[in-house]
N, C-alpha and C positions, 0 to 999 in steps of 0.2 A: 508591501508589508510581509514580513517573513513572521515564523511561528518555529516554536519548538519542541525538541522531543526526548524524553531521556531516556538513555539504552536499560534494559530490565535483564537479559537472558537471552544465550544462544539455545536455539531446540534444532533440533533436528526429526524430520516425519521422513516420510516416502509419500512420493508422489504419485496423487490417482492415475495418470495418464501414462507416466513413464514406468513406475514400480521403481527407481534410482530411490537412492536416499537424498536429501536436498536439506544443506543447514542451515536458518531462517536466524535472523536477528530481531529480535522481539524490542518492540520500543515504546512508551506510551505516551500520548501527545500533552499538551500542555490542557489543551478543554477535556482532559477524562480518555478520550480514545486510547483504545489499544490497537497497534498494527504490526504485522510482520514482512520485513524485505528480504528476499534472498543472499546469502551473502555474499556470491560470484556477482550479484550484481552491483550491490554497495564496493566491491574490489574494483568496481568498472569507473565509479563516479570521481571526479576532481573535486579534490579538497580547496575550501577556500586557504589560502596559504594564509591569508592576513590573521584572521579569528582562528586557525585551524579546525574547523568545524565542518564537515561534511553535510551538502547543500542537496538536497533534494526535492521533489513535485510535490506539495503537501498533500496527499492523500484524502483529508478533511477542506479543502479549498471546493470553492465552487468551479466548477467545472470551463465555463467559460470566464473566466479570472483566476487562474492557477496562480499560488503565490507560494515562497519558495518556506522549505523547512527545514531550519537543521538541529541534526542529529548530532547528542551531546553524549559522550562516554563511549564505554566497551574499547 
């Protein structure tokens, strides 16, 4: 089962650990959640070529049944 998420806004914070600045892609899931992914890291991920739609670990999945989630827009 896959689920989805639609893109809101890029933010950008600085990070506790490093003090870098680090620009985050803000997206909100289909059941209400709000999440943020890095966006060197979303740059890392393969796009489904067929849907063009970038396929990610659902965040809001149960842990032992990870099920996949993609990210629409931006």
């Amino acid at each position: 089962m896959s689920h989805r998420a639609k893109f809101i806004k890029e933010i950008t914070f600085r990070d506790p650990n490093t003090g870098e600045m680090v620009e985050m892609e803000v997206y909100k899931h289909e059941n209400g959640g709000i999440f943020a992914i890095d966006s060197s890291f979303l740059e890392q991920v393969v796009e489904d070529e067929e849907k063009m739609e970038t396929v990610i670990l659902d965040p809001f999945s149960q842990i032992s049944e990870p099920e996949s989630l993609y990210l629409e827009g931006n």
